[in-house]
C-alpha positions as CSV (number, residue, x, y, z in Angstrom):
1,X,15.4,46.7,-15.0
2,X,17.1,49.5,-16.0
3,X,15.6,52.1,-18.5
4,X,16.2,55.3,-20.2
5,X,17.5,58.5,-18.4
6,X,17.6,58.2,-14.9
7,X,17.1,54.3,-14.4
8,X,20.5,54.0,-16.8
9,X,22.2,57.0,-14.9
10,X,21.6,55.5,-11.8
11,X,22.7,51.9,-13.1
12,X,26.3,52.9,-14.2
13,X,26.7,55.4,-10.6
14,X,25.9,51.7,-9.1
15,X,28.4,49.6,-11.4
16,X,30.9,52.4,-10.7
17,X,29.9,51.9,-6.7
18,X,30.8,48.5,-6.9
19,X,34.0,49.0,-8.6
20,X,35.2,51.3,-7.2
21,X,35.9,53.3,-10.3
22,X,34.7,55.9,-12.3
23,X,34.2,55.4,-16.0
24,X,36.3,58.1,-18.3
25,X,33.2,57.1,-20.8
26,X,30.0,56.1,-19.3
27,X,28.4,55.0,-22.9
28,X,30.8,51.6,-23.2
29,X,29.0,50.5,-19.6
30,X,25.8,51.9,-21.3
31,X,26.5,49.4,-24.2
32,X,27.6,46.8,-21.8
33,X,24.2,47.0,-20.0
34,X,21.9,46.8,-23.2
35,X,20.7,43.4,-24.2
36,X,19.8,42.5,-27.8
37,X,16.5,42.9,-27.7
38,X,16.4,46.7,-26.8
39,X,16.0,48.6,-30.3
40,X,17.6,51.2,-31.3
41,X,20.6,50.9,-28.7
42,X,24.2,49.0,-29.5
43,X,23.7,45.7,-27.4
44,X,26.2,44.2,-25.3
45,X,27.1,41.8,-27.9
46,X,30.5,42.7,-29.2
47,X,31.7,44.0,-25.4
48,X,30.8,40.7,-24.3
49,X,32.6,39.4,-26.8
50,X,36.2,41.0,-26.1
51,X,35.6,40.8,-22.8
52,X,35.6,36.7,-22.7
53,X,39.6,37.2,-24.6
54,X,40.4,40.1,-21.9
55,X,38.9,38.2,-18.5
56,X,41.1,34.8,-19.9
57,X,44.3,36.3,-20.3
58,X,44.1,38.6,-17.3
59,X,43.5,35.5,-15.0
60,X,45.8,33.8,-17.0
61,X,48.7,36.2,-16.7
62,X,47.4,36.7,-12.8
63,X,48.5,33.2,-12.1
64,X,51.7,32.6,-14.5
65,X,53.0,35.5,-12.4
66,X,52.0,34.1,-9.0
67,X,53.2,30.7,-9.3
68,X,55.9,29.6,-11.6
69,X,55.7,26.3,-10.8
70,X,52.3,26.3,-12.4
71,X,52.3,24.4,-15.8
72,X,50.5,25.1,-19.0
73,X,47.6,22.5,-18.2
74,X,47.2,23.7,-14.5
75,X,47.3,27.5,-15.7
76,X,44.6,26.6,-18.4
77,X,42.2,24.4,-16.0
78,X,42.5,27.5,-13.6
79,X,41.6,29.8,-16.3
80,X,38.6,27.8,-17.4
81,X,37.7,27.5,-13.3
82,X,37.7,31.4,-13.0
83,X,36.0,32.1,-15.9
84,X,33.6,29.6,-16.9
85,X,30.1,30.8,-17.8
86,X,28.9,28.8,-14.1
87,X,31.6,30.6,-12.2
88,X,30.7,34.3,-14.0
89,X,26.7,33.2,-13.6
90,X,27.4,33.2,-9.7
91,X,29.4,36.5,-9.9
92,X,26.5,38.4,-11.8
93,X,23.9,36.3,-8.7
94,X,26.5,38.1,-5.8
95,X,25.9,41.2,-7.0
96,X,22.5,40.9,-8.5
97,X,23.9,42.3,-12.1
98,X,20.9,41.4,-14.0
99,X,18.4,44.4,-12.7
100,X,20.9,46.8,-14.3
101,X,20.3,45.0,-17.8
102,X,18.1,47.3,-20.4
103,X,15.8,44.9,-22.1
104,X,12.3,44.2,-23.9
105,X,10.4,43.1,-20.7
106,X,8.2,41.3,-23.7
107,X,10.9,39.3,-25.6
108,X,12.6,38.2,-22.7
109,X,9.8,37.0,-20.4
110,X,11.0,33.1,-20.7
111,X,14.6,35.0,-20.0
112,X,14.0,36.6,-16.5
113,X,11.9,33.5,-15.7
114,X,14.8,31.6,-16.3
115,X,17.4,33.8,-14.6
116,X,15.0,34.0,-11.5
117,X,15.0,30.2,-11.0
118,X,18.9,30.0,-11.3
119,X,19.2,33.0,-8.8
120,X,17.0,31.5,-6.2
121,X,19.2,27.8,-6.5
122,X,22.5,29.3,-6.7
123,X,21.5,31.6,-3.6
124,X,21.5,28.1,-1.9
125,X,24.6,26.6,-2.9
126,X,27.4,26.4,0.0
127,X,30.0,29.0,-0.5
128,X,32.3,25.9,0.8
129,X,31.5,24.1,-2.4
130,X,32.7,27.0,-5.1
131,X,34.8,24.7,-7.0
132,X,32.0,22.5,-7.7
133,X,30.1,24.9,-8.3
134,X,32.1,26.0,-11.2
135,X,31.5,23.1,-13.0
136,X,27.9,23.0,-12.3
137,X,26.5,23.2,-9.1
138,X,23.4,23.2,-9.7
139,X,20.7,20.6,-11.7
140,X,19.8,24.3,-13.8
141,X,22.5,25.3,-15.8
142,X,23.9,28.8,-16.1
143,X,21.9,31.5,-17.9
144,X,24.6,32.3,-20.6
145,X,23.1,36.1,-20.1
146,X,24.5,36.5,-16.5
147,X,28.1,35.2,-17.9
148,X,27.6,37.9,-20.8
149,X,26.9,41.1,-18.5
150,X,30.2,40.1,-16.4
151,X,32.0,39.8,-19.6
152,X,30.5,42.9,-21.3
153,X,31.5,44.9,-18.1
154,X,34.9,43.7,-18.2
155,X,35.6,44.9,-21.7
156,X,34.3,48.5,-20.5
157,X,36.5,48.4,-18.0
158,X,39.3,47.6,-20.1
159,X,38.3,49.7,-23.2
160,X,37.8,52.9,-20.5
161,X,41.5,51.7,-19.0
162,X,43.0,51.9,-22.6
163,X,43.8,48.6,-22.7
164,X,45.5,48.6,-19.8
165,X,45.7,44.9,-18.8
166,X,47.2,45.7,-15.5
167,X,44.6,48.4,-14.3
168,X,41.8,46.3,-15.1
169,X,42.8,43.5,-13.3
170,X,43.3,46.0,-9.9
171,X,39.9,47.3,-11.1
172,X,37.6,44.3,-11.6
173,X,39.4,41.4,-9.5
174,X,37.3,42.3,-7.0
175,X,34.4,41.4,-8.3
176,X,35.3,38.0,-8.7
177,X,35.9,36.7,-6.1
178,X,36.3,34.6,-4.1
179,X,39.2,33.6,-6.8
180,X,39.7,29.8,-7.2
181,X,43.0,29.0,-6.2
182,X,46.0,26.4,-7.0
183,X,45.0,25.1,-3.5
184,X,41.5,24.4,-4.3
185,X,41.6,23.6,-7.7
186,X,44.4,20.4,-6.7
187,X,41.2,18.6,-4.9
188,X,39.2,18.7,-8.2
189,X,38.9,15.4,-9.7
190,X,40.2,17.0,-13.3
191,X,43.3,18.0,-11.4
192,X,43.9,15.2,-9.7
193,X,43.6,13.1,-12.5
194,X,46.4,15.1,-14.2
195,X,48.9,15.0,-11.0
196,X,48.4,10.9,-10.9
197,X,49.5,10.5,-14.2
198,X,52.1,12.8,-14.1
199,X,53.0,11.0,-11.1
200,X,53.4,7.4,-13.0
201,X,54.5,8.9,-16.1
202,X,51.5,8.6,-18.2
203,X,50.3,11.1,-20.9
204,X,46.3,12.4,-20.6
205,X,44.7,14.0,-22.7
206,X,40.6,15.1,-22.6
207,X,39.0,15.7,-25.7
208,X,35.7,17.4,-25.9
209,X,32.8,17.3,-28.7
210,X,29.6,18.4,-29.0
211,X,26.8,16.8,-31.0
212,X,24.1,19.9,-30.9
213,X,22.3,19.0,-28.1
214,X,25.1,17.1,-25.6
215,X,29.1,17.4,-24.8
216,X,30.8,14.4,-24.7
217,X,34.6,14.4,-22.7
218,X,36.9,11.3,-23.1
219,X,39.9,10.7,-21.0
220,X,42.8,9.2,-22.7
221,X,45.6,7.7,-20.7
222,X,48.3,6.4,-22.7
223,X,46.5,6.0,-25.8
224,X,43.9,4.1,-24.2
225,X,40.6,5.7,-23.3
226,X,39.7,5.2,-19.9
227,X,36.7,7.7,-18.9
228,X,33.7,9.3,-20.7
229,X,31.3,12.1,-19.4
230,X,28.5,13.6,-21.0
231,X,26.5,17.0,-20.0
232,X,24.9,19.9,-22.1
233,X,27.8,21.8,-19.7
234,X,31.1,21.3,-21.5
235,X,33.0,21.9,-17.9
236,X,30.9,19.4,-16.4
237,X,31.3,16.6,-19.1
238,X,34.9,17.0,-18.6
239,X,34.3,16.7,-14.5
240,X,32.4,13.2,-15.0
241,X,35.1,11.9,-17.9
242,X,37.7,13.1,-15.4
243,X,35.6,11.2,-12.3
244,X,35.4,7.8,-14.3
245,X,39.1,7.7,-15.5
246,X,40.3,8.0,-11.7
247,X,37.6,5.1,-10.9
248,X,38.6,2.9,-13.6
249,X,42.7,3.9,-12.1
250,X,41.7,3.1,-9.3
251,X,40.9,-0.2,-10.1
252,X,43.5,-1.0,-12.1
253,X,46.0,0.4,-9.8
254,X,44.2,-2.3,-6.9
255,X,44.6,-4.9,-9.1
256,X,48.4,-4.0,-10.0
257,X,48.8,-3.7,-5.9
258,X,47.4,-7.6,-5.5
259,X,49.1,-9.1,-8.1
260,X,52.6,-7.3,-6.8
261,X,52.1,-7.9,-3.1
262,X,51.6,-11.8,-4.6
263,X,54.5,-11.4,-6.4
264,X,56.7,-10.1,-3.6
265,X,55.7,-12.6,-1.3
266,X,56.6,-15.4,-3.5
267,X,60.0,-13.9,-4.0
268,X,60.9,-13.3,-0.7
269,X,63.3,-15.9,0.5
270,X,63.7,-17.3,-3.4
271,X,67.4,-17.1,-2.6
272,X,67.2,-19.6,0.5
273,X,64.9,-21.9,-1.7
274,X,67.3,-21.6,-4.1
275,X,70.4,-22.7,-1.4
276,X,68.5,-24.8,-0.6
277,X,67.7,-26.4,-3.9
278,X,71.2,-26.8,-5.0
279,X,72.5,-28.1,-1.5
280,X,70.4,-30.8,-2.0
281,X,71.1,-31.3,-5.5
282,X,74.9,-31.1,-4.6
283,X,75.2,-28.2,-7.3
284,X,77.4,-25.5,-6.5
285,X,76.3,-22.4,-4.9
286,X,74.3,-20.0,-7.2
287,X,76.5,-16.7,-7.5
288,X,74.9,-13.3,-8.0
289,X,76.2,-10.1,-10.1
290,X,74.6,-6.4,-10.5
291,X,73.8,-6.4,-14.1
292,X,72.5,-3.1,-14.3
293,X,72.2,0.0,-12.0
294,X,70.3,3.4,-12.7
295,X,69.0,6.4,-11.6
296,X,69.9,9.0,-9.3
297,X,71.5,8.6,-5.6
298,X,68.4,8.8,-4.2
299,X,65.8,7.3,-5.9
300,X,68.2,4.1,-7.8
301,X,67.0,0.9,-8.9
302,X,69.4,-2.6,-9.8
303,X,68.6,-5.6,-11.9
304,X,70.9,-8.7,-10.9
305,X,71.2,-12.0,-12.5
306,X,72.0,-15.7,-10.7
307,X,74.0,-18.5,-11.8
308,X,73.6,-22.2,-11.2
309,X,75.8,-25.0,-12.3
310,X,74.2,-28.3,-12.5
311,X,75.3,-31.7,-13.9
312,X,77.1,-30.1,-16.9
313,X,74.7,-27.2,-17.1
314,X,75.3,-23.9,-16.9
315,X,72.3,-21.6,-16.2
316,X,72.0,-18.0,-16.1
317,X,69.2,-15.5,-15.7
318,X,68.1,-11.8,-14.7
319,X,65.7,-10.8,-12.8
320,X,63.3,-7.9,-12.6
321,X,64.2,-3.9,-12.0
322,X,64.1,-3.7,-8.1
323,X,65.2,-0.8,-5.5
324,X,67.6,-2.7,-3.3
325,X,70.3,-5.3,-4.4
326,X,69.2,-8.1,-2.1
327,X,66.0,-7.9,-3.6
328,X,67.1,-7.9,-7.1
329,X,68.9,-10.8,-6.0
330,X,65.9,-12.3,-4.5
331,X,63.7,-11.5,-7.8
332,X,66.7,-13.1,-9.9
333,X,66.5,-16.6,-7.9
334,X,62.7,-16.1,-8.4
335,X,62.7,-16.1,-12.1
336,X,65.9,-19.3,-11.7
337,X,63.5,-21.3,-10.0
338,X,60.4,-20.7,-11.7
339,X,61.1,-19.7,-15.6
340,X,64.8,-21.7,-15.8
341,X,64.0,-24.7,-13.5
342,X,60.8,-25.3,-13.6
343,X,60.2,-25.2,-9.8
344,X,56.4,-23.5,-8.8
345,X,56.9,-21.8,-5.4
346,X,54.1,-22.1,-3.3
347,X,52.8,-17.9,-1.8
């Protein structure tokens, strides 16, 4: 623990070490190394403060100029990735922050106690598993404190850069690492719960609340809720809301697949059965028509309607939106024997 005189002196010589830069004004890392509980000494509190605003939009920016691809959601869940109190916990375990931290050895007993058992489990963790861990690796959550000095640093380092959102990042990056990517962050189940829906067209949202002792996450899809998640870590409700909502797709996306691999199979060859139908009927043949086309070159779909002439009937019916013609065609005679007259195909 860091104390007066020399134990301070030598703290900020080994902050400065680490980042490889020398502070213009040595007090603001003072400040940013002073806890709450040491009198008569600013505290860390308002540093920290800023310096959660200043480590968001720096990451922030740090992406939106890497990728422009990236879109508003992506650029936020990375943010929240980067900069979560787990993922600035770990930083402050790497590089064993909290012995620089001035405090009242008395009034923060429970404190170090604390901070000790998460340093010794999140030692453990696999550094293979650092997108998990962000969101809660382990079954202790973060000591906000360890969070606070990496954010209370920061805003020294920006404050002694004046304000210079640029040279901070070249300054402190380093510290962060290793930096949770695009590439890693599109195998989170939050992530990939976004890019399916975006992939069938459906809106998500994931709301958050917090009843004073528990976060609750909810995942809406389409204005139907279709995952829930609860932890006292707000990141790691939203993880097991995001977890249930691809289950539940899952499922409903098997079920879709079954009843459309039924469907298919009935329709295929509808238009012989139809012939066939009429040939024996002695109706004329049925005659087909594109009724509708759309989409681009590449990726169009065509809905095609049948007519049969009976006895001195005249019937005519559409079928479903299908990719190729002859299967329109097929999906048309489909509907002509089922819906119009009244013959069940066998699958």
């Amino acid at each position: 623990m860091a104390e007066e005189g020399g134990g301070m002196r030598l703290a900020v010589t080994e902050i400065e070490r680490l980042l490889n830069y020398t502070f213009r004004d040595p007090s603001l890392l003072e400040e940013a190394l002073t806890h709450s509980s040491y009198a008569g000494h600013p505290s860390y509190e308002r540093l920290e403060f800023v310096g959660d605003a200043v480590l968001g939009l720096a990451i922030t920016s740090f992406f939106y100029l890497a990728d422009p691809t990236l879109d508003p959601r992506f650029l936020t869940e990375l943010r929240i990735a980067n900069a979560s109190t787990e993922k600035l916990a770990r930083v402050a375990v790497r590089h064993r922050l909290y012995r620089f931290l001035r405090r009242s050895y008395r009034v923060c007993r429970d404190l170090d106690q604390l901070v000790s058992e998460f340093t010794g489990l999140a030692m453990m963790e696999p550094e293979e598993d650092i997108v998990q861990m962000t969101y809660g690796g382990t079954a202790l959550e973060a000591p906000k404190v360890l969070a606070d000095i990496v954010e209370s640093i920061a805003a020294a380092v920006y404050f002694d850069c004046n304000s210079d959102l640029q040279l901070f990042w070249k300054v402190f990056r380093g510290i962060l690492e290793p930096i949770i990517t695009p590439e890693m962050m599109r195998e989170h189940p939050v992530m990939t719960l976004y890019k399916l829906c975006q992939k069938h067209r459906k809106i998500v949202d994931i709301t958050s609340s917090f009843d004073g002792s528990s976060n609750t996450a909810e995942v809406v899809v389409d204005g139907e809720a279709m995952g829930i998640g609860f932890s006292k870590q707000k990141n790691l409700a939203r993880l097991h809301a995001a977890r249930d909502a691809l289950q539940r797709l899952s499922a409903l996306q098997a079920a879709d697949r079954e009843e459309g691999d039924a469907g298919a199979e009935a329709e295929l060859g509808a238009k012989q059965k139809l012939n066939e139908l009429c040939n024996k009927k002695h109706w004329t043949n049925p005659t087909y028509r594109i009724e509708k086309e759309q989409g681009p070159d590449h990726c169009k779909t065509f809905i095609c309607s049948v007519q049969v002439k009976t006895e001195g009937t005249i019937f005519v019916i559409s079928g479903d939106s299908k990719p190729k013609v002859k299967v329109a065609e097929n999906s048309a005679a489909f509907k002509m024997l089922t819906e119009v007259l009244g013959m069940q195909l066998s699958t």
